[in-house]
C-alpha positions, -999 to 999 in steps of 0.1 A, spaced: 100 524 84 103 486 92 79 478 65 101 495 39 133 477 51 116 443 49 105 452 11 140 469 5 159 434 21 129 412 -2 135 430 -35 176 430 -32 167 388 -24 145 386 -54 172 406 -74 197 382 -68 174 351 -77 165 363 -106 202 376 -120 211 340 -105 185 323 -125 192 340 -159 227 329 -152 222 295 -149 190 290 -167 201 282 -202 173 269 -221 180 235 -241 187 231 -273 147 236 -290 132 210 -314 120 226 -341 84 227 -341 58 226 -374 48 263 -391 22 269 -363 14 293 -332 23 274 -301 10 284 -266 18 268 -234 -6 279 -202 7 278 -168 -26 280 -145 -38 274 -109 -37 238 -106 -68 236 -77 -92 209 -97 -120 240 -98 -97 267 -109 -86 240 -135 -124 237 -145 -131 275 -138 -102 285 -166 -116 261 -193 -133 288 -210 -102 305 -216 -90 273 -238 -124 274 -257 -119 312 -265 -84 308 -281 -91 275 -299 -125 292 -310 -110 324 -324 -75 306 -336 -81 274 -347 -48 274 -357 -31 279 -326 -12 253 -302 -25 251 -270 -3 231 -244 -10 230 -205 9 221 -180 -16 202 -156 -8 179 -118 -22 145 -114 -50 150 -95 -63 173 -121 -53 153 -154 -85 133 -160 -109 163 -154 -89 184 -180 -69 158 -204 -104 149 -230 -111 190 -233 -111 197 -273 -91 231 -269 -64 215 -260 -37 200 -279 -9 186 -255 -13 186 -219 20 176 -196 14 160 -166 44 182 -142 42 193 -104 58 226 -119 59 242 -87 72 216 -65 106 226 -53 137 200 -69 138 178 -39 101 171 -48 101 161 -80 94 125 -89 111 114 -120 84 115 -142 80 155 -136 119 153 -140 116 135 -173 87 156 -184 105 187 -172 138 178 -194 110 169 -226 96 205 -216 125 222 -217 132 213 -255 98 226 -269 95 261 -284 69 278 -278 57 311 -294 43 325 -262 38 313 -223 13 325 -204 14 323 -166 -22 325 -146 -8 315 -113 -1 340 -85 25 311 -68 53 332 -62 78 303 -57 110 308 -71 112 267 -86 79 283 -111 106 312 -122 136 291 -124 112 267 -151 99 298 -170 134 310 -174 138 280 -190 115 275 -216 125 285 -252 95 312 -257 90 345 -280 74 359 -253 68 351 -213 38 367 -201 19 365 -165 -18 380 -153 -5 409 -128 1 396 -91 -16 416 -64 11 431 -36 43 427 -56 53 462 -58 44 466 -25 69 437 -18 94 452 -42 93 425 -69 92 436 -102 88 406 -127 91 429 -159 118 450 -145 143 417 -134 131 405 -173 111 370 -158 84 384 -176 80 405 -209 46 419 -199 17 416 -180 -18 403 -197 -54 402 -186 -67 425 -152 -53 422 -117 -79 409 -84 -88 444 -80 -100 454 -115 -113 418 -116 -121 400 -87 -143 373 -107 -117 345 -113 -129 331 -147 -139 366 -157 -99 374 -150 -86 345 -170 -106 353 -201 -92 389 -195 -59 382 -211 -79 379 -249 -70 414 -262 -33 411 -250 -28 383 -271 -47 393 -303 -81 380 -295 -115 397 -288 -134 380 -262 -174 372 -270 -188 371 -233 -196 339 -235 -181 314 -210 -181 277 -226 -175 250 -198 -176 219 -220 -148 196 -207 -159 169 -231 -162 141 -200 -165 108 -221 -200 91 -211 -208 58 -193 -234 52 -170 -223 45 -132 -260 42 -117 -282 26 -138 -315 32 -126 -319 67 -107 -359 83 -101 -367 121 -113 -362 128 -81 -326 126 -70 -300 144 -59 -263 140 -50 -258 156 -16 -217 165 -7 -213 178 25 -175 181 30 -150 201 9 -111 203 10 -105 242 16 -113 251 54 -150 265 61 -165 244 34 -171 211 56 -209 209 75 -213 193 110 -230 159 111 -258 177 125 -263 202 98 -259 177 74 -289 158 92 -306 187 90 -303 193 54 -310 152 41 -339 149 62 -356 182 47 -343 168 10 -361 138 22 -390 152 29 -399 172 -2 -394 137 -20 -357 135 -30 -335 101 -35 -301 116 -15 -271 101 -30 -236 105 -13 -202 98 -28 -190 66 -7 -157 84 9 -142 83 45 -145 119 45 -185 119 35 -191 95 63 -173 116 88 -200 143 81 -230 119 84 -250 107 114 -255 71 119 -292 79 114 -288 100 82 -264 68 67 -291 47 71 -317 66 47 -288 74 19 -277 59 -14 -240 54 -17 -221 60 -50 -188 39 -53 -163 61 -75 -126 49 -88 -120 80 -108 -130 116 -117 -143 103 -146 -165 81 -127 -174 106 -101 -187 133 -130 -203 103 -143 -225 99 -114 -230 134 -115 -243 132 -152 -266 102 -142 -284 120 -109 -290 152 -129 -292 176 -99 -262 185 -70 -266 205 -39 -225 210 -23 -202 225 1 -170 218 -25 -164 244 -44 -144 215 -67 -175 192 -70 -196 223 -77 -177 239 -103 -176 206 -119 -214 198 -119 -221 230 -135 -193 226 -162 -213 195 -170 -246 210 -175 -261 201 -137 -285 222 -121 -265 228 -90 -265 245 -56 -234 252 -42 -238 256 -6 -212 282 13 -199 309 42 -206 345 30 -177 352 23 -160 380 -11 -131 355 -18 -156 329 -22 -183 347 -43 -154 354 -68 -147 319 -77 -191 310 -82 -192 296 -110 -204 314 -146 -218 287 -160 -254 297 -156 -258 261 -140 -252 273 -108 -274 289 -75 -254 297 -45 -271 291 -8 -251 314 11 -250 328 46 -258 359 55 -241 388 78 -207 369 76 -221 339 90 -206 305 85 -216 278 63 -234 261 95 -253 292 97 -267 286 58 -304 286 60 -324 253 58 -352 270 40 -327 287 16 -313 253 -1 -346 234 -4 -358 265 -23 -327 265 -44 -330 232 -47 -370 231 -57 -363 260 -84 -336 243 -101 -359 210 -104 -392 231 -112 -370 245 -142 -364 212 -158 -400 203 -159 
């Protein structure tokens, strides 16, 4: 009974939002735009969600060449996303920072946003912040379209129903858990047949950041930003002096937070990669050609370049639906719900060894 008064009190707030947004959500004045299909894609904006949804841009420039494809991307994923071939105008917006937060370039871009028209928008998120309504209710757009959101009904929110959205597109968490297999689920809903084929290719420009690197390196990243994903200096002794010992060169990204997961003794037997950019730091991945990780970020990455990877992790379902399909990927996971301290020793040099004995 106090469950259903919480979602009855929720969905008369939501209600009123959205009646208060339609009201004072006038879209701009649109410029006119050439004789073309014009998409704009709202998405996660997590740097590996950002890589794990590229193969969604691939498939609709693939099957309509014709097509517009705009994205709406944050800073700290710009450079990882802003040379991808799929994609033909990318805006650089916080879009779900709340007013106060804006700086005045998302303002400007924001006001520049408002004025495009767009044949359809496609929201992938599952933010449900009422600034990322507010901004959808704003754009000019045939059609405003969102992936299902898990819970809502249970929350009383109904995004069709209060006319945020025209229609859902693509297959909820439940139906499909596997998040780049849920992103290319919205195909058919918007005209296209999907091939099965997943197509990484973020079209990184090439430079060379280490110049001379043996056959028998590896970058080793033992610290990630979502919780869980960081090793104990100890484990990642553990895990460098085995690399070590089968042979390997162990490079490490030169970052506060890498040190902070390294033992005085493992520092003093690494190679240190200096990195000013993303561009840089997938560089250095290109150039070392094999990358055993705890981030998820980095991992997703390397395999979206074409590294043999091992992605290193707790066994955990929310986890395993974000491993990458690149086919460039092995996960070294725990077992019976253990932790990622609890990963096997044995299990990543293994991992590690196949992926090298492949390449020969």
């Amino acid at each position: 009974m106090k469950k259903q008064k919480i979602n009855l009190i929720k969905n008369i707030k939501y209600k009123f939002l959205f009646w208060f947004f339609k009201r004072i959500a006038t879209p701009i004045q649109p410029i006119e735009n050439e004789q073309k299909q014009r998409l704009l894609i709202i998405s996660y904006d997590a740097i590996g969600d950002t890589v794990a949804t590229a193969p969604l841009f691939h498939a609709i420039k693939k099957a309509r060449p014709e097509w517009s494809v705009d994205f709406i991307c944050r800073d700290r994923n710009i450079d990882i996303i802003k040379n991808h071939s799929a994609i033909d105008v990318i805006w650089n917006i916080n879009f779900q920072a709340k007013p106060l937060s804006l700086n005045k370039q998302d303002k400007l871009a924001l006001q520049t946003l408002y004025k495009q028209k767009y044949d359809k928008v496609l929201y992938l998120g599952q933010a449900m912040k009422w600034p990322v309504f507010y901004r959808i209710l704003k754009l000019h757009a045939n059609e405003r379209l969102a992936l299902p959101v898990k819970g809502l009904s249970e929350r009383g929110i109904d995004l069709i129903g209060s006319n945020v959205f025209h229609r859902y597109i693509g297959k909820n968490r439940d139906e499909t858990r596997q998040f780049t297999k849920r992103m290319v689920s919205i195909l058919p809903d918007i005209g296209i047949e999907g091939s099965g084929e997943f197509n990484y290719d973020l079209n990184i420009p090439r430079k060379v950041i280490i110049k001379q690197v043996a056959d028998n390196s590896i970058l080793f990243n033992p610290c990630g930003t979502q919780s869980g994903n960081t090793l104990s200096a100890d484990k990642s002794d553990e895990i460098i002096n085995a690399l070590i010992e089968h042979g390997y060169q162990v490079y490490v990204f030169a970052r506060d937070e890498v040190r902070k997961c390294l033992t005085e003794n493992a520092i003093s037997k690494l190679n240190f990669i200096s990195s000013t950019s993303i561009i840089d730091a997938c560089n250095a991945i290109m150039d070392i050609g094999l990358t055993a990780t705890t981030d998820t970020s980095i991992g997703h990455i390397s395999s979206a370049l074409g590294i043999k990877t091992v992605i290193i992790r707790a066994d955990e379902a929310w986890r395993a639906d974000g491993d990458p399909l690149s086919g460039n990927a092995l996960i070294a996971a725990a077992e019976n719900n253990g932790t990622i301290e609890d990963v096997s020793i044995d299990k990543i040099i293994n991992l590690v060894q196949l992926h090298r004995s492949k390449e020969k």
